[in-house]
N, CA, C and O atoms as a MOPAC input file, in Angstrom:
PM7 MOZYME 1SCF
protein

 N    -67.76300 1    35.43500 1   142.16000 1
 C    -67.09700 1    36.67600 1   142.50100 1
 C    -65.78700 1    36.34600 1   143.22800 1
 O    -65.53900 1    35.19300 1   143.57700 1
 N    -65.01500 1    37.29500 1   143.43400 1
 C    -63.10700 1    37.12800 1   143.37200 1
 C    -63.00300 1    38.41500 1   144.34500 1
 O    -63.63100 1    39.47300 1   144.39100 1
 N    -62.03300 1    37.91800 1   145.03700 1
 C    -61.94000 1    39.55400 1   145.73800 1
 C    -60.56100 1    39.61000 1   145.46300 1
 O    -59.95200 1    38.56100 1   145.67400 1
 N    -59.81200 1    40.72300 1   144.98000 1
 C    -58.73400 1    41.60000 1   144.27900 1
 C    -57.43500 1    40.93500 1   145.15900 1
 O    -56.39700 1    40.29000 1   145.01200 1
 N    -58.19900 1    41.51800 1   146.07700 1
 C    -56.44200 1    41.82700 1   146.93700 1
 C    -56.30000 1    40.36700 1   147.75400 1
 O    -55.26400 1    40.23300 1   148.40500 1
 N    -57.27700 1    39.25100 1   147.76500 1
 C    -57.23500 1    38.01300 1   148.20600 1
 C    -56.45500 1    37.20100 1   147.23300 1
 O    -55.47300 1    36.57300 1   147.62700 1
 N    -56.77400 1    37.17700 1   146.17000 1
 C    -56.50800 1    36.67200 1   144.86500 1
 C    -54.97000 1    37.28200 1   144.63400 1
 O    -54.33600 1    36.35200 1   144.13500 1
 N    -54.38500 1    38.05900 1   144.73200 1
 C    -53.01200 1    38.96100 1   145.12500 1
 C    -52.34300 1    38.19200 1   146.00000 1
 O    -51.47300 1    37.40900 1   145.62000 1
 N    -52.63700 1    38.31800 1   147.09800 1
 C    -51.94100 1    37.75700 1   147.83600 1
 C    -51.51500 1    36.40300 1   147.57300 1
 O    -50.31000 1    36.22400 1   147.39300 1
 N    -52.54700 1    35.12000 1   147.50500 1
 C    -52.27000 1    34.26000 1   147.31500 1
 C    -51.24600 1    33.41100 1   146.09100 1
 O    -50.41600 1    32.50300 1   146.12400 1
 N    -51.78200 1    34.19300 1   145.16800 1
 C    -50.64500 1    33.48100 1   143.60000 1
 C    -49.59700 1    34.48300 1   144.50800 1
 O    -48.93700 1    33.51600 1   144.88800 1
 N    -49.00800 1    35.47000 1   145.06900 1
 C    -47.82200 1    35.61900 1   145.34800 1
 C    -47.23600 1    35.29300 1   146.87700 1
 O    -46.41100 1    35.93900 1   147.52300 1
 N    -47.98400 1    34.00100 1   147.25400 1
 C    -47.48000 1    33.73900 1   148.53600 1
 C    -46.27200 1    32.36700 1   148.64300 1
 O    -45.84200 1    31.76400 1   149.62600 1
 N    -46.09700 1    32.27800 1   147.74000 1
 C    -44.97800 1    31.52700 1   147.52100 1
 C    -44.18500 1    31.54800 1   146.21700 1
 O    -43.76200 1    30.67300 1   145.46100 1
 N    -44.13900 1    33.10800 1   146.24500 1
 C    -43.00600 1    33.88800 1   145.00200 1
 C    -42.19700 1    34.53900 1   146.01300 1
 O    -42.18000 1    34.30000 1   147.22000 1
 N    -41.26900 1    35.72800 1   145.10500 1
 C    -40.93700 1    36.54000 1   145.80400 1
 C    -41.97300 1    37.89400 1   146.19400 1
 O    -43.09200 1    38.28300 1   145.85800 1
 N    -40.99200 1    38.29500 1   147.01400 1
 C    -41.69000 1    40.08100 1   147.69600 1
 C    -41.78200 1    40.52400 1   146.38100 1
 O    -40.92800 1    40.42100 1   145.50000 1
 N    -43.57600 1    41.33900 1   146.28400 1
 C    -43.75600 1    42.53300 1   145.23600 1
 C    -42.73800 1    43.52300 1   145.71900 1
 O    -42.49900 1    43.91000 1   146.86300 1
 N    -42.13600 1    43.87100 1   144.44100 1
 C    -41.65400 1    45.06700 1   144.27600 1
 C    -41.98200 1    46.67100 1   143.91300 1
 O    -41.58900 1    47.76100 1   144.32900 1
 N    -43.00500 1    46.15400 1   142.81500 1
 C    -43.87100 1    47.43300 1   142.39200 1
 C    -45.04700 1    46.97800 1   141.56700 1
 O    -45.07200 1    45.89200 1   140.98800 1
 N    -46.00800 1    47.85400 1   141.54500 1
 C    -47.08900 1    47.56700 1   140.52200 1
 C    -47.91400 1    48.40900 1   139.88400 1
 O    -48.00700 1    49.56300 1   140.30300 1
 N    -48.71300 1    47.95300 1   138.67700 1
 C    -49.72400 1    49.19700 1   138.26000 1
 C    -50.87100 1    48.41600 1   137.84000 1
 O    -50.86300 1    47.56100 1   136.95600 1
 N    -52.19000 1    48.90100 1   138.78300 1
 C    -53.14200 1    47.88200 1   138.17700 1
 C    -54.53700 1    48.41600 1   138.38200 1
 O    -55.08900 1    48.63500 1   139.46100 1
 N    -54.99900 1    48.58300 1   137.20300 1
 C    -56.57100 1    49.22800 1   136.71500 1
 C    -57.69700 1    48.38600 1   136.95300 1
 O    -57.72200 1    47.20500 1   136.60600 1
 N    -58.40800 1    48.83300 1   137.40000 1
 C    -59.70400 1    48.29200 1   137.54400 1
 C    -60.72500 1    48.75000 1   136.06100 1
 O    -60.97100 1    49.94900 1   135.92900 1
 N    -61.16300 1    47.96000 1   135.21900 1
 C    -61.57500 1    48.57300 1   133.95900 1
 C    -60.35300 1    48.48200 1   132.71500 1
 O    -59.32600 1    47.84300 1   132.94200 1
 N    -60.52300 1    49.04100 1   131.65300 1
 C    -59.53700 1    49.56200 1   130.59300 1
 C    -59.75700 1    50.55400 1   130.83600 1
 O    -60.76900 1    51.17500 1   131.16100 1
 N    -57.80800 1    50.97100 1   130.53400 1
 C    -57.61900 1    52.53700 1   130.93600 1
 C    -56.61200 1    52.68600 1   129.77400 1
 O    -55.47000 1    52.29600 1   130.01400 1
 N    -56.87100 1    53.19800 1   128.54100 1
 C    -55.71100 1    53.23900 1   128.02500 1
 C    -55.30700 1    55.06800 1   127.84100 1
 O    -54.30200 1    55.49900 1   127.27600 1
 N    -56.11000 1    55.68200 1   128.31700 1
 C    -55.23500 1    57.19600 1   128.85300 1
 C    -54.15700 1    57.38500 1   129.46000 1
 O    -53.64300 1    58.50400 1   129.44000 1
 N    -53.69300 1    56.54400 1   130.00000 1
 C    -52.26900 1    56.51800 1   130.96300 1
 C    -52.13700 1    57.38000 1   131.97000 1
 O    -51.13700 1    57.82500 1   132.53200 1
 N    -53.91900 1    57.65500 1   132.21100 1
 C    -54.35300 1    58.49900 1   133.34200 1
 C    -53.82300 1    57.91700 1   134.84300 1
 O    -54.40600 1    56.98000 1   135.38800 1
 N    -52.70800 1    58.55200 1   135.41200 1
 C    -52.20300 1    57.39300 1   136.23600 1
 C    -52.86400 1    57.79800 1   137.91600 1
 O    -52.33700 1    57.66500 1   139.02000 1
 N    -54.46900 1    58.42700 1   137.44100 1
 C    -55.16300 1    58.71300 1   139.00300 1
 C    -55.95400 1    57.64600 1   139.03600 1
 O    -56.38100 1    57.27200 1   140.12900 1
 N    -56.31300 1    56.92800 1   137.80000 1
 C    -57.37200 1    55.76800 1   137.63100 1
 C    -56.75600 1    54.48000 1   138.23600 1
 O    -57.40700 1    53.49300 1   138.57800 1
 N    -55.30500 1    54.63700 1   138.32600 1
 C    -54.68200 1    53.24700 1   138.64000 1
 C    -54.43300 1    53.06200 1   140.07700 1
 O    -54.34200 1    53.90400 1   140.97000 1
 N    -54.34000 1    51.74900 1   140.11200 1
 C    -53.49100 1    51.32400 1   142.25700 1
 C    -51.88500 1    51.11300 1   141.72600 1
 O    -51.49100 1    50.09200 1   141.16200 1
 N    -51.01300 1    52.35100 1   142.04300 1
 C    -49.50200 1    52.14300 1   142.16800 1
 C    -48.91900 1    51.57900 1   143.37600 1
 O    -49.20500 1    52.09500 1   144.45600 1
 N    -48.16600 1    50.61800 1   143.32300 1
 C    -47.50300 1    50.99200 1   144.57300 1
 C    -45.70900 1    50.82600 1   143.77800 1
 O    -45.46900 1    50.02000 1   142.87800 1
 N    -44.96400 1    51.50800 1   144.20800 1
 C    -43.77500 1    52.00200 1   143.68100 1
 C    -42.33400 1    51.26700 1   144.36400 1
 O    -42.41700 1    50.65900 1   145.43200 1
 N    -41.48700 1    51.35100 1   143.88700 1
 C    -40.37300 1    50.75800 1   144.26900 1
 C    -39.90500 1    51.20500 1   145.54300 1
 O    -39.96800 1    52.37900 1   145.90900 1
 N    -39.41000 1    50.21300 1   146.25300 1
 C    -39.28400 1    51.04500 1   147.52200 1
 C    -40.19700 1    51.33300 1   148.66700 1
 O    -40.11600 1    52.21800 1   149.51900 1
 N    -40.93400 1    50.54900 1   148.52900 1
 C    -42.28300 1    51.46800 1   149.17900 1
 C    -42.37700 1    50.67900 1   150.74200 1
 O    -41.98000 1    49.54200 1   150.99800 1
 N    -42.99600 1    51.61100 1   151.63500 1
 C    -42.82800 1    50.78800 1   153.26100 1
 C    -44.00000 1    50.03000 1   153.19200 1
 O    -44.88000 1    50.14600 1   152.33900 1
 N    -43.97400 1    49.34900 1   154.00900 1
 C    -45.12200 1    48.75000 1   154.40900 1
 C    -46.39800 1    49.11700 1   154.66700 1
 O    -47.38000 1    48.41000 1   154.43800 1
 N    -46.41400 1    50.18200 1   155.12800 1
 C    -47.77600 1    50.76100 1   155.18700 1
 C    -48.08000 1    51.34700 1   153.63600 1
 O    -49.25100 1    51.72500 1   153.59500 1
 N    -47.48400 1    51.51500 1   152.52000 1
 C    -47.96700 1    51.98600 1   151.53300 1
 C    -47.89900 1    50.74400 1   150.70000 1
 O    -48.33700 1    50.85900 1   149.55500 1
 N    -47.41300 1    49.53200 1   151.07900 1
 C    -47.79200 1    48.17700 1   150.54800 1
 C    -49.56000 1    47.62900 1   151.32900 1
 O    -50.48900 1    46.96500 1   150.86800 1
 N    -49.35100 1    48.26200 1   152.55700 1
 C    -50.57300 1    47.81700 1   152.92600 1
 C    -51.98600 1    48.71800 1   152.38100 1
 O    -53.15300 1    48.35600 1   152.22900 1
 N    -51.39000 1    49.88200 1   152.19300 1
 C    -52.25600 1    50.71600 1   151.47000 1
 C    -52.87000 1    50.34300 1   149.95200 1
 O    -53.89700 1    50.77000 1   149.42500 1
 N    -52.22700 1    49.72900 1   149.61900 1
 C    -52.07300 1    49.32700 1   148.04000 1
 C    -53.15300 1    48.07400 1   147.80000 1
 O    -54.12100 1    48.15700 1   147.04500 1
 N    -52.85600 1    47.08700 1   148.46300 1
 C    -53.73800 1    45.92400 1   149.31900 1
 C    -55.04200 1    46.30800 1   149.53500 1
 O    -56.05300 1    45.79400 1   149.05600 1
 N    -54.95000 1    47.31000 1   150.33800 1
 C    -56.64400 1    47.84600 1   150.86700 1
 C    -56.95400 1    48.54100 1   149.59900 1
 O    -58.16400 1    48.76300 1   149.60000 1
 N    -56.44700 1    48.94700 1   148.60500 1
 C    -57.19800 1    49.47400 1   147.47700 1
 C    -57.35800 1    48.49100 1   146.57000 1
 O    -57.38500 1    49.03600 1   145.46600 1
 N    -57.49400 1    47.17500 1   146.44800 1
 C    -57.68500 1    46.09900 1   145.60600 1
 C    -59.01700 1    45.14100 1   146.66300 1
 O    -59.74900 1    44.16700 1   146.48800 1
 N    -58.72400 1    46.16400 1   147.80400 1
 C    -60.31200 1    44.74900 1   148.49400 1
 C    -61.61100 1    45.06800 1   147.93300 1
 O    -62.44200 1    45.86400 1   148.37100 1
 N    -61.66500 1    44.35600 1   146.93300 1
 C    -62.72200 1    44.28000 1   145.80000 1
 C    -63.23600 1    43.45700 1   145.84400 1
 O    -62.66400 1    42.50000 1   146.36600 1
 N    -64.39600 1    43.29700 1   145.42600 1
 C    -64.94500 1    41.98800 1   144.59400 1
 C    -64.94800 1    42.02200 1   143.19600 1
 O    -65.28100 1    43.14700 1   142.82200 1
 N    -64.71300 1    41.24900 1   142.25200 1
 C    -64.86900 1    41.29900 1   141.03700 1
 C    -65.47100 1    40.15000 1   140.13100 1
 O    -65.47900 1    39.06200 1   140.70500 1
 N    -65.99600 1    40.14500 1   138.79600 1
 C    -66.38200 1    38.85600 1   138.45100 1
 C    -65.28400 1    38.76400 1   137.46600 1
 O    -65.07800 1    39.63900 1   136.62400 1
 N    -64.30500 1    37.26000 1   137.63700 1
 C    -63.37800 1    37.04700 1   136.91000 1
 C    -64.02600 1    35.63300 1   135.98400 1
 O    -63.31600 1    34.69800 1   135.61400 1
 N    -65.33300 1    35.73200 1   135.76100 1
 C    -65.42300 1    34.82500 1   135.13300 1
 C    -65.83400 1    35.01000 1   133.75600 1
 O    -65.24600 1    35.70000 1   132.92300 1
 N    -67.15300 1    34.16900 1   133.54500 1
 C    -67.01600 1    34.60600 1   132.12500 1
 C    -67.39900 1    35.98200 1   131.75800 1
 O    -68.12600 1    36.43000 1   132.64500 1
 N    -67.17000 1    36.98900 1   130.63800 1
 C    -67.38800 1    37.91700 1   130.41800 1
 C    -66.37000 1    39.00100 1   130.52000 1
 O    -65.36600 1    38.51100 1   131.03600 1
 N    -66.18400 1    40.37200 1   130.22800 1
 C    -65.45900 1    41.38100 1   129.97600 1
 C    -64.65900 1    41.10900 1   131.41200 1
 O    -65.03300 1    40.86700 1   132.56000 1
 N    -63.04700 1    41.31500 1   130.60000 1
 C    -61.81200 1    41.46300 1   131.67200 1
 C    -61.67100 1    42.65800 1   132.51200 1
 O    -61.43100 1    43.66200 1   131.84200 1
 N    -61.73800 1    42.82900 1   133.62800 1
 C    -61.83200 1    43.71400 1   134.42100 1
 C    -60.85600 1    44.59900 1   135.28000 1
 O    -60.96900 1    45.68200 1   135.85400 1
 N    -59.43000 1    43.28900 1   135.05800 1
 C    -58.56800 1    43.94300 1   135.44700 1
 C    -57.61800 1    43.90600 1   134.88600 1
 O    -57.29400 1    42.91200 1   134.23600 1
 N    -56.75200 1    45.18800 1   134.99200 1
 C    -55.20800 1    45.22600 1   133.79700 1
 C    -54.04500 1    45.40500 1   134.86900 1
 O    -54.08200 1    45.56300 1   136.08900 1
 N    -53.34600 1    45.35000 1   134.26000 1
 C    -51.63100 1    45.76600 1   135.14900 1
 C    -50.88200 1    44.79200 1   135.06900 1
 O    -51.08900 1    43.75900 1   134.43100 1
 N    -49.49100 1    45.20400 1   136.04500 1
 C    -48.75900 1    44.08800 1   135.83600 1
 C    -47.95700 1    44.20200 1   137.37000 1
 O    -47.92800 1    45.37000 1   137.75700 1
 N    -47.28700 1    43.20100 1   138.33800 1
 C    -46.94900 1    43.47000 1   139.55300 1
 C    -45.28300 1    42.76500 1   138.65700 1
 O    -45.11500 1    41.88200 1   137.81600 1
 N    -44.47500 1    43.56800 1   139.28200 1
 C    -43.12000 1    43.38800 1   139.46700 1
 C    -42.86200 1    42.70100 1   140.79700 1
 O    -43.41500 1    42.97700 1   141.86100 1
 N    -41.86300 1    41.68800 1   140.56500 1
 C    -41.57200 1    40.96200 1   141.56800 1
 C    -40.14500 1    41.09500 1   142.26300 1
 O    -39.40200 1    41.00200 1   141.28600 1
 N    -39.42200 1    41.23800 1   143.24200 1
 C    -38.31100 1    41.04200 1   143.54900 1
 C    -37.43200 1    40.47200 1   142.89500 1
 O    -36.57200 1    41.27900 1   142.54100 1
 N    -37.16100 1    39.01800 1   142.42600 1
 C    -36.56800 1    38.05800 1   141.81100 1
 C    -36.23400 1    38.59300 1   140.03000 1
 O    -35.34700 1    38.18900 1   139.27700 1
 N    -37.29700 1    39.60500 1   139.78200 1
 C    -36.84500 1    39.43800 1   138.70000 1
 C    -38.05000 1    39.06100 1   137.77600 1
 O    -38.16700 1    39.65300 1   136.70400 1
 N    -39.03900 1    38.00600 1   138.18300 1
 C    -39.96700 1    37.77100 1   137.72700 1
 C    -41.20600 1    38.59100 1   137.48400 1
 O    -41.21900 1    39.59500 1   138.19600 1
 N    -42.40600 1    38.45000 1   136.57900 1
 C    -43.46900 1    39.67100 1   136.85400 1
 C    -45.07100 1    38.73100 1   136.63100 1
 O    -45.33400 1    37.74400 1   135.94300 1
 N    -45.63900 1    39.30100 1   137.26000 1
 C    -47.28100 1    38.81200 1   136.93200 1
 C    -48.28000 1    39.66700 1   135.96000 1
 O    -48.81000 1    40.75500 1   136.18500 1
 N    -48.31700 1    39.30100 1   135.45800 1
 C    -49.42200 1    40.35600 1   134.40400 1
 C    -50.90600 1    39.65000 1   134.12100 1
 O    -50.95200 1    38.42000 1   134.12400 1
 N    -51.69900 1    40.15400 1   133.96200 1
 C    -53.16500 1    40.01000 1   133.78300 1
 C    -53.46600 1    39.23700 1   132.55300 1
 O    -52.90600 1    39.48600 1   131.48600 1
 N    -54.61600 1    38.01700 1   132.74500 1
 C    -54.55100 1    37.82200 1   131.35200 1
 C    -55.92600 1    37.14500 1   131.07600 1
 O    -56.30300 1    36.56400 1   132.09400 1
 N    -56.99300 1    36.99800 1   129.81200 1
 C    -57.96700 1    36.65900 1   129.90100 1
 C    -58.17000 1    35.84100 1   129.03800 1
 O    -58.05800 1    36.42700 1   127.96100 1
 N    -58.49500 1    34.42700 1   128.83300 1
 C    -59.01800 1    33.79800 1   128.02400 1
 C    -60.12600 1    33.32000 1   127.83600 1
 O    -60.63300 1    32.70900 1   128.77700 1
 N    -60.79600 1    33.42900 1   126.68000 1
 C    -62.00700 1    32.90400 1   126.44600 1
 C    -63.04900 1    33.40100 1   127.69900 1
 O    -63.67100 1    32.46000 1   128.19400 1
 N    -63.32900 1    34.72800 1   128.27800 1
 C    -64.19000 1    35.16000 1   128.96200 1
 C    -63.52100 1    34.95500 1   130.63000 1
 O    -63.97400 1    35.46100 1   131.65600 1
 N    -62.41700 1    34.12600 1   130.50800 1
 C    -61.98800 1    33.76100 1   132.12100 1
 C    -60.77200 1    35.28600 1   132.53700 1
 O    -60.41700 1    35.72100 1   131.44100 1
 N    -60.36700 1    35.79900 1   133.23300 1
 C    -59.05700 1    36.19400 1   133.59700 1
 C    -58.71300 1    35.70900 1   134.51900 1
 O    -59.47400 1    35.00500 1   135.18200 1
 N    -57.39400 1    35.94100 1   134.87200 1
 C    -56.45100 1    35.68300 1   135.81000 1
 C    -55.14300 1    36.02500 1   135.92300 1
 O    -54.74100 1    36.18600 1   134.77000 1
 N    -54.18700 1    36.23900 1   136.75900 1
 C    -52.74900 1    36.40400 1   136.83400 1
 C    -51.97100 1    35.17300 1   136.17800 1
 O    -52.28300 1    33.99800 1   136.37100 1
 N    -50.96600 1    35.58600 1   135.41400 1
 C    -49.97500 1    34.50300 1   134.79100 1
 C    -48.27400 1    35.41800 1   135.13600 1
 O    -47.77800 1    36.48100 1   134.76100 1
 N    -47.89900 1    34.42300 1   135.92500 1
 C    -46.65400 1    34.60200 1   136.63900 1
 C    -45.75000 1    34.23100 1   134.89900 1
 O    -45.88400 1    33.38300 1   134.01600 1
 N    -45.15700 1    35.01500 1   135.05700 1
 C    -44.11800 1    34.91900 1   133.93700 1
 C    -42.22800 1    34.96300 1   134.29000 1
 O    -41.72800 1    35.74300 1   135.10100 1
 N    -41.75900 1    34.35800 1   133.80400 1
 C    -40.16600 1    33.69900 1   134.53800 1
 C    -39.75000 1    33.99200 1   132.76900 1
 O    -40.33200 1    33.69800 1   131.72400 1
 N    -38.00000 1    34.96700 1   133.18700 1
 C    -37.70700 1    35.15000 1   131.86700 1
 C    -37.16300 1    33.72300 1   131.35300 1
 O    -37.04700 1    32.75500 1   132.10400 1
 N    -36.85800 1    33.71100 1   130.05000 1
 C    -36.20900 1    32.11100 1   129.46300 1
 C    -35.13600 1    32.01500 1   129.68500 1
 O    -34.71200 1    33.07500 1   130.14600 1
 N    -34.41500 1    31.28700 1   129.60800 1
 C    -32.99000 1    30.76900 1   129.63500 1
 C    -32.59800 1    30.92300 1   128.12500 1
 O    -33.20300 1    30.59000 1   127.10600 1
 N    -31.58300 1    31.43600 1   128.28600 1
 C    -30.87500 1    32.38900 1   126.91600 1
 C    -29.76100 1    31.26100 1   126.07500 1
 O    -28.66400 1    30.86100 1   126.46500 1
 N    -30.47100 1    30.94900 1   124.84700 1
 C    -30.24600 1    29.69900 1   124.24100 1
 C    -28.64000 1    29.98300 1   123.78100 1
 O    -28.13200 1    31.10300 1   123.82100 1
 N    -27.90600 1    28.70100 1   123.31600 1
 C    -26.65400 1    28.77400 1   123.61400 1
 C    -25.88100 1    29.61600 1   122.76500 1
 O    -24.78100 1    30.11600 1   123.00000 1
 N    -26.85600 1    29.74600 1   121.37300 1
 C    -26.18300 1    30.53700 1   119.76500 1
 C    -26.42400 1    31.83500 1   120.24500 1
 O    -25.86600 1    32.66900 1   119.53100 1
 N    -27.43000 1    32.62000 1   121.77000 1
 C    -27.12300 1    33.91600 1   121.62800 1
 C    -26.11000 1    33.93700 1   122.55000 1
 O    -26.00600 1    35.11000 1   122.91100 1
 N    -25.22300 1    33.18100 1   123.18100 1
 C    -24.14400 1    33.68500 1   124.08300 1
 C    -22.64300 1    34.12300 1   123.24800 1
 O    -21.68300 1    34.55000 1   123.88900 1

């Protein structure tokens, strides 16, 4: 078992500041956006800390059905999105590419 908002913190403790996020507990593909934890651009600290306390979960990220979706926007530019292989999930920090020389 994994707890949400531990697992959060850490893959982003030596990135940049979250900026914003949207992240389901379950599949949600209604775009029911009461089912989700937002936290929005801009947001103070106490509604970052709010956001946090709604991910102190436990979850099983191991083998078996993926449990969690979303994606956290990062300051820099960069983003984390959810991802599951072969029964495992986890966050995969994603960095855009370097823009090869024939598209400049």
């Amino acid at each position: 078992m994994l707890n949400a908002k531990q697992e959060l913190l850490e893959i982003t403790k030596n990135t940049a500041k979250v900026k914003c996020a949207s992240i389901s507990k379950g599949y949600d593909d209604s775009n029911d956006l009461t089912k989700r934890m937002i936290l929005k651009i801009n947001h103070s600290e106490e509604e970052y800390q709010q956001f946090l306390n709604s991910l102190d979960f436990e979850y099983d990220d191991g083998y078996g059905t993926q449990e969690l979706y979303g994606i956290v926007w990062l300051e820099d530019g960069t983003w984390l999105s959810r991802r599951e292989y072969d029964g495992s999930e986890c966050w995969e920090h994603h960095i855009m590419p370097a823009i090869p020389s024939e598209c400049s």
